[in-house]
Every structure is written in structure tokens, then in C-alpha cells.
ZAGU-141181 format. One record per residue (C-alpha): residue in one letter; y, z, x. Coordinates in steps of 0.25 Angstrom, whole numbers, padded with zeros to 4 digits, always signed. Each point is the difference from the previous one (the first is absolute). Layout:
ZAGU-141181
aYZX;...
//
This chain:
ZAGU-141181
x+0301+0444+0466;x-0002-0006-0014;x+0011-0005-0008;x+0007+0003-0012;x+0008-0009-0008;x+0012+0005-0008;x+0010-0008-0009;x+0012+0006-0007;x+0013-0004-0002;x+0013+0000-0010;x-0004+0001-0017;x-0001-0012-0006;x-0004-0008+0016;x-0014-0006-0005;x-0008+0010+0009;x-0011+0000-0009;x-0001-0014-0002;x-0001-0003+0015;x-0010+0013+0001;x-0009-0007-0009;x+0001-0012+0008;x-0004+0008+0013;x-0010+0007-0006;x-0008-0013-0004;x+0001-0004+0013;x-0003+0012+0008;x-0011+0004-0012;x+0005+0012+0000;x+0005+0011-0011;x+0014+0006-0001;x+0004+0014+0000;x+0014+0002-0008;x+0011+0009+0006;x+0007+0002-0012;x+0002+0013-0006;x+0000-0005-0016;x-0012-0011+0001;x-0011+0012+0004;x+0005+0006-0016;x-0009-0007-0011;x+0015+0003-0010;x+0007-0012+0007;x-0005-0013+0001;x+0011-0008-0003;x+0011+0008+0004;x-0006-0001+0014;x-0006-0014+0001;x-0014+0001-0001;x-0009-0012+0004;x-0005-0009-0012;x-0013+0004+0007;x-0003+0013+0006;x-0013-0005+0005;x+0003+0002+0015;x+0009+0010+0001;x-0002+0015+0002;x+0006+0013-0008;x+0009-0008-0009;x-0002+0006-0012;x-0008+0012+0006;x+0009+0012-0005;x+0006+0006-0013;x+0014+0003+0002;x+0002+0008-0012;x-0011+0010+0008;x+0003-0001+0014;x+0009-0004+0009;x-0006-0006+0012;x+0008+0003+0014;x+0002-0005+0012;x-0012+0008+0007;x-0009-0002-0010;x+0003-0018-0001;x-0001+0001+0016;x-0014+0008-0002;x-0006-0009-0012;x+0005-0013+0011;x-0005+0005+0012;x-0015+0003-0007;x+0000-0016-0005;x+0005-0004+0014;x-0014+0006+0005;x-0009-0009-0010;x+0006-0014+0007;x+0008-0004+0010;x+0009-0011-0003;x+0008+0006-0013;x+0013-0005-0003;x+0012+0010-0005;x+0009-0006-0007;x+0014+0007-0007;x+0014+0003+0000;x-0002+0014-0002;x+0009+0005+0015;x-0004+0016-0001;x-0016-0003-0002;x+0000-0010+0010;x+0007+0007+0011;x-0008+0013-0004;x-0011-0007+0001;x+0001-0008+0012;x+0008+0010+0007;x-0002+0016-0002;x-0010+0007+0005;x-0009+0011-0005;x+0006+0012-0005;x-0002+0011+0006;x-0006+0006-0015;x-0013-0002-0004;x-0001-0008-0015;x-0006+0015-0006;x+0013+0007+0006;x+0008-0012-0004;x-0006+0002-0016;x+0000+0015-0002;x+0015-0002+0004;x+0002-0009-0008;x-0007+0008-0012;x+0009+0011+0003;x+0013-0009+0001;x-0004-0007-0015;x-0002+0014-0005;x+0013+0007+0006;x+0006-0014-0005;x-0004+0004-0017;x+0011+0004-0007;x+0007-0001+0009;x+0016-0001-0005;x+0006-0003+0016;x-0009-0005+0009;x+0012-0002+0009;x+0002+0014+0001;x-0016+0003+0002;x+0000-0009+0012;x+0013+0007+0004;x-0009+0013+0000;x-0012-0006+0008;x+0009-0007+0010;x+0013+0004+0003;x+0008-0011+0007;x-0004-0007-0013;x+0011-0011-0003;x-0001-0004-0014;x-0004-0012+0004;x-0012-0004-0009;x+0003-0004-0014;x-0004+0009-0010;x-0007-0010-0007;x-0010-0005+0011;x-0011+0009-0003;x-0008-0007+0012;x+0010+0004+0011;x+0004+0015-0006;x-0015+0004+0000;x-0002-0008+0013;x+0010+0009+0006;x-0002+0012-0004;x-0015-0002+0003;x+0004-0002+0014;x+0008+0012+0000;x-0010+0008-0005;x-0010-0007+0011;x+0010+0004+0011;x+0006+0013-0004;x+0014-0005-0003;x+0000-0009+0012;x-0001-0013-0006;x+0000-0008-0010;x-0005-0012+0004;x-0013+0000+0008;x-0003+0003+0012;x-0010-0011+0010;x-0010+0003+0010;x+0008-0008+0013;x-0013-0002+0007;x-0007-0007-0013;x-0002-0015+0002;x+0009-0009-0012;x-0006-0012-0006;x+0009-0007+0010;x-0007+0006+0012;x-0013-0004-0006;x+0000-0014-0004;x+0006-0012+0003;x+0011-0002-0011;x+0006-0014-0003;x+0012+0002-0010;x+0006-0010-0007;x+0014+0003-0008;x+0005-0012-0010;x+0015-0001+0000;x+0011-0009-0006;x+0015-0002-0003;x+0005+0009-0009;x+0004-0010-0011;x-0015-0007-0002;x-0005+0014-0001;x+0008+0005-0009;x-0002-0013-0009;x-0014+0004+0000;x+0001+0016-0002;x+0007-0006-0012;x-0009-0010-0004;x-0012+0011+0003;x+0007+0010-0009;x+0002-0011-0012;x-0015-0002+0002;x-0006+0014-0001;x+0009+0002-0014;x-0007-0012-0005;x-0014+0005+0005;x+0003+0013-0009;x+0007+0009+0011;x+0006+0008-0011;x-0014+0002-0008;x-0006+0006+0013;x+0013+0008+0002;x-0001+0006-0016;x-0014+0002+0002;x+0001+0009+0012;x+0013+0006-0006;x-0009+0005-0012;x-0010+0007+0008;x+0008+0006+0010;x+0005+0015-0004;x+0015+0000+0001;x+0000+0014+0005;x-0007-0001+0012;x+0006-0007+0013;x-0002-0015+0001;x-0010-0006+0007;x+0000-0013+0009;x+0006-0010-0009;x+0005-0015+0002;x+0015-0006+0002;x+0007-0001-0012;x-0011+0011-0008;x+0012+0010+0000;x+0010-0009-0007;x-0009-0005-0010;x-0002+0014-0005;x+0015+0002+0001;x+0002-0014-0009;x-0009+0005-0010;x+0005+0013-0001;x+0014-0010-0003;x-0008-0005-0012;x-0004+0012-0005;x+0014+0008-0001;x+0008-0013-0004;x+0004+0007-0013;x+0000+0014+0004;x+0010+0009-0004;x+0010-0011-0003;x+0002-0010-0010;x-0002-0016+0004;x-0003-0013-0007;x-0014-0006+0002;x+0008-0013+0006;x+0007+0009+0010;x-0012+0007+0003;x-0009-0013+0002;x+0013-0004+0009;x-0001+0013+0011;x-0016+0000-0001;x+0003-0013+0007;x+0009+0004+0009;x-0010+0011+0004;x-0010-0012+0002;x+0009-0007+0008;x+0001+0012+0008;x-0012+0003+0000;x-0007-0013+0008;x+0013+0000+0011;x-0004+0013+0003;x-0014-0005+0002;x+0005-0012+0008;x+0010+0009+0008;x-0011+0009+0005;x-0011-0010+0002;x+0009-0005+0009;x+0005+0012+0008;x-0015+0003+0001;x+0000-0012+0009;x+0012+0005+0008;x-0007+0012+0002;x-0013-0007+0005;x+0006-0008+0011;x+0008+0011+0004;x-0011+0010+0000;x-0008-0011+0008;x+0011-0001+0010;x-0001+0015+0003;x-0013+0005+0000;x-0010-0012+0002;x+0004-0007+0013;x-0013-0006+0001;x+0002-0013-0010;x+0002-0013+0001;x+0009-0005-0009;x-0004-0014-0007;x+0011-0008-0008;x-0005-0002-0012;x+0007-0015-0001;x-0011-0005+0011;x-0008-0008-0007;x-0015+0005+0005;x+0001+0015+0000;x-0014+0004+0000;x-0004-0010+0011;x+0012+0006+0008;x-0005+0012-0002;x-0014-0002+0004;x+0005-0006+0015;x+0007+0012+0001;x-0012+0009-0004;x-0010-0008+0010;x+0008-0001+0010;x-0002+0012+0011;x+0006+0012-0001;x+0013-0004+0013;x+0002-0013-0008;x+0003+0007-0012;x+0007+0012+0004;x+0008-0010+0009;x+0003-0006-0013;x+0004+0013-0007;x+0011+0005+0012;x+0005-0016+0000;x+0014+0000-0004;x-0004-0012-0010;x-0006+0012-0006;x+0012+0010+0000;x+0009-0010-0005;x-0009-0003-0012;x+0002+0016-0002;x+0015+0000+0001;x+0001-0015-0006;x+0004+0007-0013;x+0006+0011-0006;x-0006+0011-0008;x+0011+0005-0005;x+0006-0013-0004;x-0013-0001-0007;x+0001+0012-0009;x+0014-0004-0001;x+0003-0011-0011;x+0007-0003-0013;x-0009+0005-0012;x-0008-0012-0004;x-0001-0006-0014;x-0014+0003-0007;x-0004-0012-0008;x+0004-0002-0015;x-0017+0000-0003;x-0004+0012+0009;x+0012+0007-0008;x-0006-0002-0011;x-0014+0004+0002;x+0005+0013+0007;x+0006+0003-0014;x-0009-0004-0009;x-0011+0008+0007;x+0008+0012+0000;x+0006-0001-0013;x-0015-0001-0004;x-0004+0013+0008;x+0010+0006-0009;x-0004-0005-0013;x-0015+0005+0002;
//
């Protein structure tokens, strides 16, 4: 059975470094499982390699055009896996990965699949409360969906539409063979204690504002129509848009003095980047919860071990008992359990650099000013 090679772990763990490693040893190419780095509008925002040169779809769609789903990122994979056989995967994004390691084919062909979704984008225009459609398509609709997703509402209501109100997620074909089935996977999770990773989420957050994170985020802000539903955006991409709407209504309907008001601009700014650590770092709770869960099949590395890739490689030559003896050791479950998540998205509000405060506003004070 041929092996697969696949390395996530927590935001801000090193994978890709150690991934480039492997791939230089292995002479292989890497895959990413991430569900920003396959859109060309975020390179900094989701960590592209200085050099793309052996990757694969980083970069590959426009996420002002389309919004690229689980199916169609495992149907994109699965046609590069066929070219060669040892391809590394390498990302922390937990629903692509389990999706695509684990689910099997639906039971609707992709033609079905797209007129449904046609028909969901169209019912979905103009639309002044998608919960209430949904509510119409499928009944024992919960309201569970935020309005704002556009991904998931037309995701569910093109299921219901697939399933005649049954559904609305989809419905597999129990007798299809998962990737899982089909080839022998060697995954590899990077882990650590919640305070290194937090100084790094930090310190990784620090250094995308420096890169010019607020340009990138302006720049898709100005092309993006406000009336529509959003599309697949990054963390913090949300309260940037909320910080800059701040700047732009500080004198609205009330009277205030230019000192005061470069006083609460800076406050918003503040704000503004503890909000972006805060939910950096309750990403990484949610990843090693997720992992926890739904993909059982990991080995989980600390990433204070001072050789990472050469670990990883005994693990991934090794035969297939060694390693899964490996995976069920309880060395291995108590690396799972060692830390809290929830301790980790659970922590006093962290104090942003005086310099990364003042780039922060200068930038948007100079959106402004434009």
C-alpha cells in the first residue's frame, strides 16, 4: 500500500518549516490543506512560503470569484495525488483534512451537486432572511448557521434542495472506499504547552502587521461588495473592517477634539490587535480539540524535541504495526491530554507592542486620508 505523509499541527507550531525539511529529503512536493492558502488574495494573512516553487494550489483561486469547498479541494487533491506517489500534505486546516482523509464519496454526482448549488446561489439573491428560506427548504432547521456565512447557508440549502428537505449536510455512499482505506497514511500532529504557543501566535501576529497584513486586508476590503454575503476570509479580517469603520465615524454626529479623537482611534487600535491575538489563539484551541475528536489516527510530536523531521521520518518508515503501535501507545494519548485547550483559549488579554501599535494606526489612519 503506498504511503502518505501528512503534517499539521497547532497555528504558529513550525509545520511548514519542518515540511520543507522533509520535502528535501524525501524529494517530494507538498500539498497544502489549508482553506486560505489555495486563494491568490492572502498571502500574508495565511503564511505563504517565501518560495512557492514546490508547492501545489497555493495561490490557485480567486476568493473574490469563488469559494472553493471541501469537495471540490478533496477532488483538486485526489487528481495531484494520481501524478506522483510520495506527496506530503501539510496544514492545520482540521475540516479539509478530516474531509479529506476521511469522508467518502457522496452519494451526488458533482453535475447534481452544481445545478444545486445554482439553484441555491440563485434563491439566495435578494435574499432579505436566508434563515427563514432555509427554515422553508428544511424544516427542523435550527438557526444554527450565521447569517453572515454565505459558504454554509448556500451549502445547506443546497443540500436541502439535493435531498428534498431531508438534509442539510450531505449524504456519503457507505460502501465508497475513504482515502484512509486506500493508502497508507502516516500523520504527524505538532503540539506544544500552551504558553510557548501563545508567545508565538503572538509574535506571528506582530509579524504579518509588519509584512503589510492591514494593506492586504484594505485591499480585498475595497474590492469586495459590501452587499453581498462574505466570502472565506482570515482571522482578525472581520475586526479590521470593524476598526476602520471606528476611524471613519470618529466625528460622526457629535462634537470631539482632534486630541480626543486621536486618543479613542488608539484605543480602537489597541483593541483591535488583542482581538487578532485572542482569536489567533482560540484557533489553536479549536485545532487540538478538533484533532482530539475527529482524527484519531495522529501521532502527536512535541514540538520542544529538538529533531522533528528526523523523528518524523522513523515514524513514517517504519512499518505500518510499528506505527499504529505507536499511535494507540499511551505516550501518545498523554501527549493529547498533556495540555488544555481550553486553558489555551483562556488567558489574560496580551499587551501588543508600543511599535506594532503604531504601525497599526498610522496605516489606518492613512487608509483614511486617501
Amino acid at each position: 500500500m503506498k504511503k502518505l505523509l501528512v503534517v499539521s499541527g497547532l497555528t504558529g507550531s513550525g509545520k511548514s518549516q519542518v515540511v520543507q525539511i522533509l520535502s528535501e529529503q524525501l524529494k517530494s512536493k507538498i500539498i497544502p490543506v489549508d482553506s486560505l492558502q489555495i486563494y491568490k488574495n492572502w498571502p500574508i494573512s495565511s503564511n505563504w512560503p517565501k518560495t512557492l516553487q514546490n508547492y501545489e494550489l497555493i495561490g490557485k483561486y480567486d476568493g473574490l470569484k469563488q469559494t472553493i469547498t471541501s469537495y471540490r479541494f478533496k477532488k483538486d487533491v485526489l487528481q495531484i495525488l494520481k501524478q506522483k506517489d510520495n506527496y506530503i500534505l501539510e496544514g492545520g486546516c482540521c475540516f479539509f483534512l478530516n474531509y479529506l482523509i476521511n469522508s467518502r464519496k457522496e452519494q451526488f454526482d458533482e453535475e447534481q451537486i452544481k445545478a444545486a448549488d445554482l439553484q441555491a446561489s440563485k434563491l439566495l439573491e435578494n435574499c432579505e432572511d436566508p434563515q427563514a428560506l432555509l427554515k422553508q427548504y428544511f424544516q427542523n432547521y435550527d438557526d444554527s448557521i450565521n447569517i453572515s456565512d454565505r459558504y454554509r447557508i448556500q451549502k445547506a440549502l443546497r443540500f436541502a434542495l439535493l435531498t428534498n428537505g431531508q438534509s442539510i449536510t450531505s449524504p456519503f455512499n457507505q460502501e465508497d472506499p475513504r482515502l484512509c482505506d486506500e493508502l497508507d497514511i502516516r500523520g504527524f500532529f505538532l503540539t506544544e504547552p500552551q504558553e510557548n504557543i501563545s508567545k508565538k501566535i503572538y509574535a506571528r501576529c506582530d509579524q504579518m502587521i509588519q509584512q503589510g497584513l492591514l494593506e492586504e486586508f484594505y485591499q480585498f476590503y475595497q474590492m469586495l461588495d459590501q452587499q453581498e454575503f462574505r466570502v472565506t476570509t482570515p482571522i482578525g479580517y472581520d475586526e479590521f473592517v470593524n476598526l476602520l469603520k471606528c476611524f471613519q465615524n470618529i466625528f460622526e454626529g457629535r462634537y470631539i477634539s482632534n486630541r480626543r479623537a486621536e486618543k479613542q482611534k488608539r484605543e480602537y487600535v489597541l483593541k483591535f490587535i488583542q482581538q487578532f491575538y485572542i482569536k489567533s489563539r482560540q484557533y489553536a484551541a479549536y485545532q487540538r480539540k478538533y484533532f482530539r475528536s475527529n482524527l484519531n489516527q495522529f501521532l502527536w510530536i512535541d514540538n520542544r524535541n529538538i529533531n522533528i523531521p528526523q523523528l518524523i521520518l522513523q515514524y513514517y518508515n517504519c512499518d505500518r504495526q510499528e506505527y499504529e503501535s505507536k499511535v494507540a501507545s499511551p505516550q501518545n494519548e498523554q501527549q493529547k491530554n498533556e495540555q488544555s485547550s481550553k486553558l489555551l483559549g483562556k488567558q489574560n488579554d496580551p499587551l501588543p507592542p508600543k511599535q506594532i501599535q503604531e504601525i497599526t494606526y498610522k496605516t489606518v489612519q492613512g487608509f483614511i486620508d486617501q
